[in-house]
N, C-alpha and C positions, 0 to 999 in steps of 0.2 A: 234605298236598297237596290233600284232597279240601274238605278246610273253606276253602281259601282259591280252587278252584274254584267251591263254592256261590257264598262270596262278591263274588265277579268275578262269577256270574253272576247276582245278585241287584242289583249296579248297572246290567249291561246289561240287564236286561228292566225296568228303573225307567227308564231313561232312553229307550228305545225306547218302551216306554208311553205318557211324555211327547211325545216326537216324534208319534206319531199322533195324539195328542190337539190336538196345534200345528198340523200337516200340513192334518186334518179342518174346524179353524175357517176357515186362512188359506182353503184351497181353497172352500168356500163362499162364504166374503166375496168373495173376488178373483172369482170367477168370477159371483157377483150383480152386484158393481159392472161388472165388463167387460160384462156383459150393458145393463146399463140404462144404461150411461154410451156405449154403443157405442164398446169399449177393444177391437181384436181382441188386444192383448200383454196387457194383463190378463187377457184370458179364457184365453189362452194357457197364461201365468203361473198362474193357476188348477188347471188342466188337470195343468201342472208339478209343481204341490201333490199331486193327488193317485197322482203317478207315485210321489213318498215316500211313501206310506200302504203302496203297492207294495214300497219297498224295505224300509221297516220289519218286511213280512210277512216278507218274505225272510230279513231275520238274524234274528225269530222263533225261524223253523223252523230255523234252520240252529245258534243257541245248542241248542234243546231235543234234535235230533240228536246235536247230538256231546256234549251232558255226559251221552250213554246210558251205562251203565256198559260195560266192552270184554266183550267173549262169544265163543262160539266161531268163527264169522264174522269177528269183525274184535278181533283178541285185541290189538292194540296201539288201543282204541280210536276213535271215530268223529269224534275233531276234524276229519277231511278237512271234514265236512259244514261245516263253518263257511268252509274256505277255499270250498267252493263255492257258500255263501252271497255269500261275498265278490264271486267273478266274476261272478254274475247282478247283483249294483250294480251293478259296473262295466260289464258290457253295455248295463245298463240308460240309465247315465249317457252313454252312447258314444252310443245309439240319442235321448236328449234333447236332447247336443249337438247331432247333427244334425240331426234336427226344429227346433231353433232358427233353425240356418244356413239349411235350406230353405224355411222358414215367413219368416222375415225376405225372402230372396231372391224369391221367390213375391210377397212383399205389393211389393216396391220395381216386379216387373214390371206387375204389377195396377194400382198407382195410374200408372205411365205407359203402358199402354194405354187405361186413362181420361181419361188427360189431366188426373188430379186433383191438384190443388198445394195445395189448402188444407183444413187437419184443422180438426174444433174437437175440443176434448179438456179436457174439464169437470177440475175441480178433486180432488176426490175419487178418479179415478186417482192422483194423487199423492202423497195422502195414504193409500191404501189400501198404491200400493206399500212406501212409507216406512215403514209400521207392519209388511210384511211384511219387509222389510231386515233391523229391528231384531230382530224375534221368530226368526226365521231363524237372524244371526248369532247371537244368544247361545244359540240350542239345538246348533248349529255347534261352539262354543264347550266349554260343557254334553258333547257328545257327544266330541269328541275327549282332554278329563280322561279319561274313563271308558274311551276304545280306549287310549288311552296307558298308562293304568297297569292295565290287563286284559290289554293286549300281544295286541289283537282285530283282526285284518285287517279280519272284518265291520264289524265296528262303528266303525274307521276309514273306512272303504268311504263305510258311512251317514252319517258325519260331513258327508264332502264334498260328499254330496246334499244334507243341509241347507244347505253354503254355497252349491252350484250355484243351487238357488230364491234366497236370496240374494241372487246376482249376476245371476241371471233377472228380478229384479224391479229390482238396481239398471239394468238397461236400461230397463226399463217405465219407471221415474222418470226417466233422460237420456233418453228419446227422449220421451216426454211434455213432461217441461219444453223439450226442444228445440221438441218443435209448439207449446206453449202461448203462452210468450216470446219466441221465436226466428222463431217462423212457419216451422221446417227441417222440412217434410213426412217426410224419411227418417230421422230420427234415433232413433228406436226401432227401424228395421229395422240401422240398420249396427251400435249397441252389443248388437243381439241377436246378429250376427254373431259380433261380439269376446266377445261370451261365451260362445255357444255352440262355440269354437276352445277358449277354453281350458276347458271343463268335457272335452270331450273327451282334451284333454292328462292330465286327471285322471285318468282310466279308464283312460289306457293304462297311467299308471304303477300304479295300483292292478290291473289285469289281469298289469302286470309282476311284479308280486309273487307276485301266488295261482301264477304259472307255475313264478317260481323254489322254490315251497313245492313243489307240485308235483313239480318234477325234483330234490328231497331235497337243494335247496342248504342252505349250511351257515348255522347261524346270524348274527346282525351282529355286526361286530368289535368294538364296545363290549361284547356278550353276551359271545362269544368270550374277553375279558383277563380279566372277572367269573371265569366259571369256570376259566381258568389261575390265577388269582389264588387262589380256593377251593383247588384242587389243591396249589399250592405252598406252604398253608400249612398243611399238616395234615402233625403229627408223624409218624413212621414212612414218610414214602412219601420215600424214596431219590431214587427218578427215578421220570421216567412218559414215556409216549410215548403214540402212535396214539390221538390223542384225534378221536373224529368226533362231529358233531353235525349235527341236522336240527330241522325244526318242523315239527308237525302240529295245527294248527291253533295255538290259545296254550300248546300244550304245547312242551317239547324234549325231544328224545329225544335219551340220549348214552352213547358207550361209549368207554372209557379205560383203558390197560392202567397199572397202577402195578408198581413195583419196591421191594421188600423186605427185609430182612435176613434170608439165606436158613437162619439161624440159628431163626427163630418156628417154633413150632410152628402147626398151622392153625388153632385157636383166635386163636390172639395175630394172626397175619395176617388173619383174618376179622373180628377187632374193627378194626382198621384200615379195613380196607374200608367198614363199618359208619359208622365217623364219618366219612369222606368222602363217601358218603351223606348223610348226615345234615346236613353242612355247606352241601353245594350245594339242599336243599329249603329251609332257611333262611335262606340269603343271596341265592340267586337269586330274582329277584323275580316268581317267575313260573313253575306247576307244571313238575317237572323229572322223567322216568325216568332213571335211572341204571343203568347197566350194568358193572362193574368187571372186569377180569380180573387176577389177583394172581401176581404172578411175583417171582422171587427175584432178587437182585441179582446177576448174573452176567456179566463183560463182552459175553457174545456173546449177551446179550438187549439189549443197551442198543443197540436201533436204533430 
């Protein structure tokens, strides 16, 4: 279990290293070009960038906390730290969407108290946004492999911040080419609207989750059949019942009573136990504590 935490955690800080190092260029460019091109969604956009430099720090800190090894303090380990890596994205992302919505709303009141209808909007917004679309989506991309199969809130979290800049810029790009082509003075402000609704959609569902880890909900029902499945098929266990699980962080924590042939001596019942252990750290894909309780096959335990 501990060699395939290193190694989960040796892709997440390779692929967060990248993200900063992606985050750091776009955020420069976009915000030189928004500068000199007089873009205020690009500079915005920019700005956006370096709020990911922001989140990146954050699942940083929150991997190196919880792969601490458990101690006397916190004897079941420090994965919390990573779900509370997690909810500071998600705040993060909740507090960007808005800024988008207001920032957009703000600019749409601005140009008509000025009475101004006509942008000009140089070429190179376009091109800047475009290049940040693509490098975005594929870290986007890039970053969700690595939460998916590390089974990392955080670093799901993070994923979605890459897409949010992403979809931050694909406004910058519709509302630019709307001014450019179109002559539609508002059209960067209303697609920053519609993005910044749904980035914030994002955050609540990603906030929904760190809650439900949080309040020791149980793990997902695909997790859930894996390990019935594990259970059921290990020679010696009779029956089982009162299986509970939870997660803390990309760990699960579980405990399950099996039923036995009340004929074994406690040697022979403890090897059993042993390889159902052993079963679920190997087939589940994703570190597991195990907890067993071993009881004899007696009608009036089979509840």
């Amino acid at each position: 279990m501990k060699e395939l935490t290193r190694q989960n955690n040796k892709q997440i800080l390779q692929v967060t290293y990248l993200g900063m190092a992606v985050n750091l260029f776009l955020a420069i460019i976009k915000s030189v070009t928004g500068l000199t091109a007089g873009s205020i969604g690009l500079l915005a956009d920019g700005i956006h960038s370096l709020s990911d430099l922001a989140t990146d720090g954050a699942v940083l800190l929150g991997i190196r906390l919880s792969a601490k090894e458990p101690d006397d303090s916190h004897p079941f380990g420090h994965g919390r730290m990573e779900t509370f890596s997690a909810a500071a994205v998600a705040l993060i992302l909740g507090l960007v969407g808005g800024g988008m919505i207001y920032r957009a709303a703000a600019d749409i009141a601005h140009m008509h108290a000025m009475n101004r209808q006509t942008v000009i909007m140089p070429m190179s917004v376009l091109w800047i946004a475009m290049l940040s679309i693509a490098a975005k989506e594929a870290l986007y991309q890039i970053t969700r492999l690595v939460a998916v199969r590390c089974r990392s809130t955080a670093v799901y979290a993070n994923a979605w911040h890459h897409r949010s800049d992403a979809l931050s810029s694909v406004a910058v790009l519709v509302g630019a080419g709307a001014v450019r082509f179109l002559n539609y003075p508002h059209g960067d402000q209303l697609a920053a609207i519609g993005v910044g609704l749904m980035i914030i959609l994002v955050a609540v569902r990603i906030l929904g989750n760190c809650i439900g880890e949080f309040s020791e909900k149980a793990v997902d029902q695909e997790t859930l059949r894996q390990i019935e499945a594990v259970i059921v098929g290990q020679p010696g266990i009779i029956h089982w019942h009162k299986l509970r699980t939870r997660s803390v962080g990309r760990e699960i924590f579980l405990d399950v009573h099996i039923l036995v042939d009340p004929q074994l001596n406690i040697t022979e019942a403890h090897a059993i136990s042993e390889k159902l252990e052993t079963a679920l750290h190997t087939q589940i894909p994703q570190p597991v504590n195990v907890m067993v309780h071993i009881e004899p096959n007696l009608p009036e335990l089979r509840k």
